[in-house]
C-alpha positions in Angstrom: 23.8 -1.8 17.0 19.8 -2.6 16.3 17.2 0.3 17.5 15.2 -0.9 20.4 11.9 0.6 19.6 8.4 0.0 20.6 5.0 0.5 19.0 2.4 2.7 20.2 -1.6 3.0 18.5 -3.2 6.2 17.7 -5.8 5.7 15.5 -8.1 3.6 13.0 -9.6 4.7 10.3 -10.9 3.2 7.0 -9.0 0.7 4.7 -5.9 2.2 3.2 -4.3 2.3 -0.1 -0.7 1.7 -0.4 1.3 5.4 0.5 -2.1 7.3 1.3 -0.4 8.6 5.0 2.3 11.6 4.8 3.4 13.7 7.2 3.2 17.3 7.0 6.8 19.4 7.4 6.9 21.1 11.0 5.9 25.3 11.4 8.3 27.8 12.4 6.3 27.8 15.7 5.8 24.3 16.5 8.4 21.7 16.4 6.0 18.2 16.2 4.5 17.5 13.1 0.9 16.7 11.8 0.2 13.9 9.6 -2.8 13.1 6.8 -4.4 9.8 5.7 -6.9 8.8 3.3 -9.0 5.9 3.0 -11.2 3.8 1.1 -14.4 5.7 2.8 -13.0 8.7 0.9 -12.2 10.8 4.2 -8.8 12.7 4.8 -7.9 13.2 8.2 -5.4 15.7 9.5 -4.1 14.7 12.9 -1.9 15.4 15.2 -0.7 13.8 18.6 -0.8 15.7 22.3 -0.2 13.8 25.6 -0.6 10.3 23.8 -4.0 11.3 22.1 -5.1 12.2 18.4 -6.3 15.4 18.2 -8.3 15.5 14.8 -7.3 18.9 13.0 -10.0 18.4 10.5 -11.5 16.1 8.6 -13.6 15.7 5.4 -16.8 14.3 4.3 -17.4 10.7 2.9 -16.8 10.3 -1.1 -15.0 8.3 -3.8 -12.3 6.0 -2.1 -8.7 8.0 -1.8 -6.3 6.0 -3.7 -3.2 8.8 -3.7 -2.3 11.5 -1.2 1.1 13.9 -2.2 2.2 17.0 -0.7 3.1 19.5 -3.0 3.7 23.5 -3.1 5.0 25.9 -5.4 9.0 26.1 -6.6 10.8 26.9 -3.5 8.7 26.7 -1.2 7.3 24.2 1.9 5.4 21.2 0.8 2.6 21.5 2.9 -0.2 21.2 0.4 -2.1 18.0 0.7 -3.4 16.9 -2.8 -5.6 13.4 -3.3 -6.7 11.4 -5.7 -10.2 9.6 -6.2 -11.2 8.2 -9.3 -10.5 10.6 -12.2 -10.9 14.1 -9.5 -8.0 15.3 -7.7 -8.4 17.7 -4.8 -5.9 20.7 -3.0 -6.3 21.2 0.5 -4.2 23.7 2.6 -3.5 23.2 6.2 -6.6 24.0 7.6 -8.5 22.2 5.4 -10.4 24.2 3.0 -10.3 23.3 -0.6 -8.2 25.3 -2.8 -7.4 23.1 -6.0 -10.0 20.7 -7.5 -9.8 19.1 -11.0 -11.6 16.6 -12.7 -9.0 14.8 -15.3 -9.9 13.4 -18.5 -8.6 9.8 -17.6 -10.6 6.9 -17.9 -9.2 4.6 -15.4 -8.4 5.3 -11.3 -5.5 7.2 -10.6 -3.2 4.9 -8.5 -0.1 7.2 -8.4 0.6 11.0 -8.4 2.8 13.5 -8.1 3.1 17.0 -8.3 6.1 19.5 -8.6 5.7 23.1 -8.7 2.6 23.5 -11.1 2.9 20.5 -12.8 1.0 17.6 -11.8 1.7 14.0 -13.3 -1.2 11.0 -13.0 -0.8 7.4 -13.3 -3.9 5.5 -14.3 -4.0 1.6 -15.8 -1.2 2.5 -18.3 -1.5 5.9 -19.0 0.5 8.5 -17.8 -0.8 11.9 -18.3 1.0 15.4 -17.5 -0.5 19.1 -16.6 0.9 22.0 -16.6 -1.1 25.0 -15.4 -3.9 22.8 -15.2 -3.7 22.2 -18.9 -3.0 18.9 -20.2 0.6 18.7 -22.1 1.2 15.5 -23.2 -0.2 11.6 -22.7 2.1 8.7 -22.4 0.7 4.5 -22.6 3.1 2.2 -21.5 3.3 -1.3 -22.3 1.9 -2.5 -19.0 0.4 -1.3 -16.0 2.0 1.3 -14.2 2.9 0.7 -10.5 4.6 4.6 -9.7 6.5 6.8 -10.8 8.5 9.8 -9.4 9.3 13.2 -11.0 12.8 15.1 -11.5 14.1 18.6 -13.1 15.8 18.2 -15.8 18.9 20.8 -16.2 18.8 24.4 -18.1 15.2 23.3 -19.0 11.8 23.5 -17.6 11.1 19.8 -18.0 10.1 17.4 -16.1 12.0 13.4 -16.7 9.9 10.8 -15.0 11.1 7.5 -13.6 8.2 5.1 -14.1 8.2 1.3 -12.9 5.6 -0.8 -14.8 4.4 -4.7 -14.3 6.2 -6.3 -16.9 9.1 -6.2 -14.6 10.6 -2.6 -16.6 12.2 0.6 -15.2 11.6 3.7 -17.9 12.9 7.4 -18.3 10.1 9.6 -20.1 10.6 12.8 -21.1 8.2 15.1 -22.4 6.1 12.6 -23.8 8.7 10.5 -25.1 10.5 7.3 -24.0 14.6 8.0 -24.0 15.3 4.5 -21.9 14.4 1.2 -21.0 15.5 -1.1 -18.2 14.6 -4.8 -16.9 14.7 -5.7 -13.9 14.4 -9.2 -13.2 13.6 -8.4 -9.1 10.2 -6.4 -10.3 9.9 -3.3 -8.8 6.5 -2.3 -7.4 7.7 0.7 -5.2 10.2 3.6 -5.9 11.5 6.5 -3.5 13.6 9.4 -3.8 16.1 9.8 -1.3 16.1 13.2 0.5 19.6 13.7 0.5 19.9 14.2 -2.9 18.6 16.8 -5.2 15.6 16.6 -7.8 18.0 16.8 -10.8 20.3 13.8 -10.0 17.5 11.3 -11.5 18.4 8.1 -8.5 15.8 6.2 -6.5 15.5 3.1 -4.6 13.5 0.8 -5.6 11.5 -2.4 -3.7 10.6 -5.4 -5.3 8.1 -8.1 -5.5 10.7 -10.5 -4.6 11.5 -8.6 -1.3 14.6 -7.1 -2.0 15.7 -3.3 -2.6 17.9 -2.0 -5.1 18.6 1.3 -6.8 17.6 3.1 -9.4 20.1 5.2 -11.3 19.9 7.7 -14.6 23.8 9.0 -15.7 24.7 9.6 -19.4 22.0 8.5 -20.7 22.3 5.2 -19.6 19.9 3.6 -17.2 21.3 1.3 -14.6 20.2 -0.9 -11.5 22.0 -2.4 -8.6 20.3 -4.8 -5.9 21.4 -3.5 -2.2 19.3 -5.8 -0.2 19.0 -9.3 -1.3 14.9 -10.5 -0.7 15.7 -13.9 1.5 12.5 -14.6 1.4 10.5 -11.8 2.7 7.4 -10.4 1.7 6.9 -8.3 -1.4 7.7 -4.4 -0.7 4.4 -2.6 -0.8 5.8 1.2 0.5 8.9 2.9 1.2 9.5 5.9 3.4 12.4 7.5 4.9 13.4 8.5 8.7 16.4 11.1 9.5 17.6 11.1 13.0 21.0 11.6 14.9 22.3 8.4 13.1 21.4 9.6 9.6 19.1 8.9 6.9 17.0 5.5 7.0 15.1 3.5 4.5 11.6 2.6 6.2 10.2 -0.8 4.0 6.5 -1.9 4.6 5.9 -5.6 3.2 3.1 -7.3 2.5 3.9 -10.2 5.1 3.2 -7.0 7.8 7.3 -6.4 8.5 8.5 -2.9 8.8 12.4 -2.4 8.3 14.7 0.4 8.8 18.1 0.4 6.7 20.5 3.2 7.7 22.0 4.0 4.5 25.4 6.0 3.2 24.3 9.7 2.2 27.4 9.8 0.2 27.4 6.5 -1.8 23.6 5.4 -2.2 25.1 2.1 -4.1 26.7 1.0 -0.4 24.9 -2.0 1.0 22.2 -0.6 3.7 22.5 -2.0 7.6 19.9 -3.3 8.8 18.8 -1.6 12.2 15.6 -2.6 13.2 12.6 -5.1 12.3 8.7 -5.1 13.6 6.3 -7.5 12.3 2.4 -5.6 12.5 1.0 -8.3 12.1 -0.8 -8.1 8.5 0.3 -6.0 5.1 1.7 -2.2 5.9 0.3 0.5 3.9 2.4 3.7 4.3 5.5 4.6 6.1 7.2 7.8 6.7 9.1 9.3 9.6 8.7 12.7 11.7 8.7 14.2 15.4 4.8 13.3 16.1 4.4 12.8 20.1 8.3 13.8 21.4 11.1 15.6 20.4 12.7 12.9 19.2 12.1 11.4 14.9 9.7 8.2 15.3 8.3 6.0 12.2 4.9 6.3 11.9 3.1 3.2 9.9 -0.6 2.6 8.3 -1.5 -1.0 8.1 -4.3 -2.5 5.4 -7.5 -2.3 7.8 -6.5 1.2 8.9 -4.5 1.1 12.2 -2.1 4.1 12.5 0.9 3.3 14.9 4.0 4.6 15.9 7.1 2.6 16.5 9.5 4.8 18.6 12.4 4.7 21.4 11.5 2.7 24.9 12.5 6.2 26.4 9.6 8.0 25.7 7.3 5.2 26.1 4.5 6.0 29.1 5.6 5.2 32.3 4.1 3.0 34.8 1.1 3.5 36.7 2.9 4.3 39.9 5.2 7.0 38.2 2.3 8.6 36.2 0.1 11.0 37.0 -3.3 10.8 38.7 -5.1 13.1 37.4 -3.6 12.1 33.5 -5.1 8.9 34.5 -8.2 10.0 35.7 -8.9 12.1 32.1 -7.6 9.0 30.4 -10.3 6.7 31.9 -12.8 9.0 31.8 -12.3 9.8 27.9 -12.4 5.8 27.8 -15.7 5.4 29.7 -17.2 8.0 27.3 -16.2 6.7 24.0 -17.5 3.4 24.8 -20.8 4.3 26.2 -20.8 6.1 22.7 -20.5 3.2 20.6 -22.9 1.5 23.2 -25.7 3.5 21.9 -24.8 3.4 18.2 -24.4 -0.1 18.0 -28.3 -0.1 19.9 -29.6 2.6 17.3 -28.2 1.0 14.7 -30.0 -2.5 15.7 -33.1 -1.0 15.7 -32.7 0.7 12.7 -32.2 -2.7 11.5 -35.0 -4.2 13.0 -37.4 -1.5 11.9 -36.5 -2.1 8.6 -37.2 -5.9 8.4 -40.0 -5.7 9.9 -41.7 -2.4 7.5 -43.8 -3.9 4.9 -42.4 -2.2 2.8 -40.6 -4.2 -0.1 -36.9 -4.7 0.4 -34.4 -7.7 0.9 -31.3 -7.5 4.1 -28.1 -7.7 1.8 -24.8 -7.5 4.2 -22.4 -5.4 3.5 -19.3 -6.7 1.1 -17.2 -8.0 2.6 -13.7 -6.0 2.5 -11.1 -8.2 0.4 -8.2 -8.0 -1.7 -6.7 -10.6 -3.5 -3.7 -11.3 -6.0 -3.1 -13.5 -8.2 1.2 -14.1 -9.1 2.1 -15.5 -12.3 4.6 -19.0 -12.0 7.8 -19.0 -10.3 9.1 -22.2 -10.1 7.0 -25.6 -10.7 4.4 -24.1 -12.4 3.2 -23.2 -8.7 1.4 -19.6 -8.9 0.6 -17.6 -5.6 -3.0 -16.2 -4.8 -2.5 -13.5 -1.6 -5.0 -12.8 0.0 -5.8 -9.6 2.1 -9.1 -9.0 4.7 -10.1 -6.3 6.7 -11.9 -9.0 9.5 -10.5 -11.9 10.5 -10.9 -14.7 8.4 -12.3 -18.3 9.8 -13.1 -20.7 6.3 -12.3 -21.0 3.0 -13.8 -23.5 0.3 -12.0 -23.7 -2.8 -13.4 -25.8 -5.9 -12.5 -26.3 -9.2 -13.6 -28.8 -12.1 -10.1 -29.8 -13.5 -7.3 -31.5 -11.0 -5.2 -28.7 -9.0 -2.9 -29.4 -6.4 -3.0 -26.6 -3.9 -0.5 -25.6 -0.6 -1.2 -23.3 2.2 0.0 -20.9 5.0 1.6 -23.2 7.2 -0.6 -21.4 10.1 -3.8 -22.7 8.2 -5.3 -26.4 8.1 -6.0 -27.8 4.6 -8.2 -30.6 4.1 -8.8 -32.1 0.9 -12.0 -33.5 -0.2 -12.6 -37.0 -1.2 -14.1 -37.5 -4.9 -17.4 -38.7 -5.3 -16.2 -40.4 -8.5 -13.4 -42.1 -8.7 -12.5 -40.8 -12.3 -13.9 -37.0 -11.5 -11.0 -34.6 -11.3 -13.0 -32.0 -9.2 -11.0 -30.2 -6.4 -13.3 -29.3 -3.6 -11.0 -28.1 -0.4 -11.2 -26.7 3.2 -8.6 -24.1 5.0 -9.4 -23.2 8.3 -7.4 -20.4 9.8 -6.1 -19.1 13.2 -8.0 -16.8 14.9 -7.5 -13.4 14.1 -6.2 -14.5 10.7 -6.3 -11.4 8.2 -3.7 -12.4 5.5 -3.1 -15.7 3.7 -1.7 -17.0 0.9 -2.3 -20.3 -1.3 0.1 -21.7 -3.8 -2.1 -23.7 -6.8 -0.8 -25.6 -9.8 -2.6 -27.3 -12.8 -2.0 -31.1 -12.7 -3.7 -31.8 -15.7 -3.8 -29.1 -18.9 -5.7 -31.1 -21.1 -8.8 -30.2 -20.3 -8.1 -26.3 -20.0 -10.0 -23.8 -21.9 -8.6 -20.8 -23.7 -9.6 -18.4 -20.7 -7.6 -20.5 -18.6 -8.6 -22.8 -15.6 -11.3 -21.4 -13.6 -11.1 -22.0 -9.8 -13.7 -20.7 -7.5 -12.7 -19.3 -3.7 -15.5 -19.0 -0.8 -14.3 -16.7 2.1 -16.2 -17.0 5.3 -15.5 -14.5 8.0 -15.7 -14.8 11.8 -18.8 -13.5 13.2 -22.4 -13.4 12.6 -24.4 -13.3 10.3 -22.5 -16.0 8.5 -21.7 -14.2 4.7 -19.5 -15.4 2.5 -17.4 -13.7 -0.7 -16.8 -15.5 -3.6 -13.6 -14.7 -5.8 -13.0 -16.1 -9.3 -9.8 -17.1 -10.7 -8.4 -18.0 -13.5 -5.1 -20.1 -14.1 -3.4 -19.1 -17.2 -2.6 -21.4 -20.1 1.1 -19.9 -20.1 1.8 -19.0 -16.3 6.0 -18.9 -17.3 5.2 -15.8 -20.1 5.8 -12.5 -19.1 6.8 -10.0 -21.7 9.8 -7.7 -20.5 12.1 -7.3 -23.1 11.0 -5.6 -27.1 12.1 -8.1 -30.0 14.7 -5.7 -30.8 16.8 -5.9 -28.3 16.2 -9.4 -28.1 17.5 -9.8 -31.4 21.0 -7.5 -30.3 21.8 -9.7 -27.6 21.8 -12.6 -30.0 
């Protein structure tokens, strides 16, 4: 039987990073939890939800964009540390907000994935992996390719610490104390592991989403590292976060894609390699950030989702859903509409102090030029599949209305089928210039394009260069240009070493 569950806003904050929103373990006093996000502004919010309405528990300064949020605590006890990551500096917050832990790490690149156990913390940058202990660094690890997360587990009658580590070059590895002990392909890709809560941090098994859409597991047992697909891709989007929800049906797998569908897959505590059933589906509407699953508004477990422009929602039973006008309560109603009124005669006068600011400016003889801001994109480019056909994604935190694409060598290009694409005429009838339109839907934030090189003779070493022109709704008319560049081999991926290359033969 499918869950009949309904979405509910609470918030919006900055752009997100994938798995920046966790949810804080409930108190011995109260039983509703509190939840954290991070975003791109580099502000952590604490929040929590009472009578349908975030109350902010605190919240911290602008800085560096948050690119990783973990909880962590010492051995034993309750994970309700928040640690995050900006740049090379990771920070420790307690509950209340007040800086306990701060660190600045000697890697060169952003940290895209963390975690910490006990007193060890373990950062993922580009392709390092680098381990602390005590706040002293142990050990550095470089991987072949980039690394896309990782999670930690005890090892036995030992203090430690074996990592799981899924990298871009389609691999799954076990390292150990600096040192690789095994190496897996998996042709699927993973790009997001979990650890289910059911088992124990020694048993080294996770699940695992792919870029292909499906979900699979993970699984370290006598030295021997295995995988097993579960859930079969069928076409959805790439998995971009995994969480977990425990109610009285059991434990469920929460998947965020990058198409903007959330599913939950109520899995077999006592055989993780059964296939999971598939018990409810929600499509947000553009690509999910974080999900995770808690008691945040009733007393009964909800999901609670981030999305890319920073909408926090929470999808939960039609039962506790707010009533109707008629069987709600006056005076609720009346706060409700007077908290409304307020907050928009707020933004009413910062949007008019903010004008004039403008104004001023322009108008000071004082030497200066008006740049816009930049405009909020992120875009992907996919190696070929089939066809030579490679996949550009595209993500925008305002809806889209235009894009030009042109390039000086012959492409031939597909689009969303929810966008219109009009091809150019030449102005030469021998000129292999590509000069296209796509117009989108309104309220269009995510779109993908599928491009492929007609004609390789004229390709440079760097590849073929093809330039993209995004124009927003809304005034004043900016646009954003993004460079690409088609490879010469869009088939080659390394994922397997000559050696074992040469066994298999």
């Amino acid at each position: 039987m499918s869950y009949d569950l309904s979405r509910v806003d609470y918030t919006l904050c900055g752009i997100t990073y994938p798995d920046t929103l966790k949810i804080l373990p409930a108190s011995d006093q109260k039983l509703k939890q509190r939840f954290v996000v991070g975003d791109k502004n580099g502000v952590l919010q604490c929040l929590s939800i009472k009578d349908e309405e975030p109350v902010v528990n605190f919240k911290t300064l602008p800085g560096k964009p948050i690119t990783c949020v973990q909880l962590g605590s010492p051995a034993g006890n309750t994970s309700d540390k928040i640690f995050t990551a900006s740049g090379n500096e990771v920070k420790g917050y307690n509950k209340k907000g007040k800086v306990f832990f701060a660190i600045e790490t000697s890697v060169s690149e952003t940290i895209t994935s963390m975690s910490v156990i006990g007193n060890d913390l373990i950062l993922c940058s580009g392709r390092t992996i680098t381990f602390y202990r005590d706040l002293q660094e142990l050990y550095t690890y470089i991987c072949d390719d980039r690394v896309l997360d990782s999670t930690p587990f005890s090892t036995p009658n030992s203090v430690r610490v074996r990592l799981l580590v899924i990298i871009a070059n389609k691999e799954a590895l076990i390292v150990e104390n600096g040192k690789l002990l095994q190496k897996l392909y998996v042709s699927a890709g993973p790009t997001s592991i979990t650890v289910p809560p059911f088992i124990g941090h020694v048993d080294v098994s996770a699940i695992y989403g792919s870029a292909d859409g499906s979900i699979g597991v993970l699984s370290y047992q006598e030295s021997e590292l295995n995988s097993k697909c579960l859930v079969p891709g069928a076409g959805l989007g790439s998995v971009t976060c995994l969480g977990w929800l425990n109610n009285s049906s059991g434990y469920h797998l929460a998947v965020g894609r990058h198409d903007g569908s959330i599913q939950l897959h109520l899995l077999n505590s006592e055989n993780l390699n059964d296939k999971p059933r598939l018990k409810f589906t929600y499509f947000s509407g553009e690509p999910v950030t974080s999900v995770c699953g808690g008691v945040i508004s009733t007393d009964e477990p909800e999901l609670i989702a981030a999305t890319f422009s920073g909408r926090i929602f929470g999808l939960r039973s039609n039962r506790f859903m707010p009533g109707n006008i008629s069987s709600a309560s006056l005076d609720v109603l009346a706060t409700r509409r007077s908290k409304l009124e307020a907050e928009v005669a707020k933004l009413e006068k910062q949007a008019i102090s903010e004008r004039e600011k403008y104004q001023r400016n322009t108008r000071s003889f004082l030497s200066g030029v008006s740049v816009p801001p930049l405009l909020e994109i992120e875009y992907e480019l996919t190696g070929a599949t089939h066809n030579n056909w490679q996949e550009v994604k595209l993500i925008s935190a305002v809806p889209l209305d235009v894009l030009f694409v042109y390039c000086e060598n012959k492409l031939e290009i597909q689009t969303d089928s929810t966008a219109v694409l009009s091809i150019c005429t030449q102005q030469e009838n021998n000129s292999p210039e590509l000069l296209a339109t796509i117009r989108c839907q309104a309220g269009t934030r995510r779109l993908w394009m599928r491009i492929r090189i007609l004609d390789d003779k004229e390709t440079k070493m760097e590849g073929t260069r093809v330039l993209i022109y995004v124009l927003p709704t809304g005034a004043p008319r900016v646009a954003r240009l993004i460079k690409l560049y088609l490879s010469l081999l869009p088939h080659y991926s390394k994922y397997e070493s000559p050696d074992i290359e040469n066994k298999q033969r």
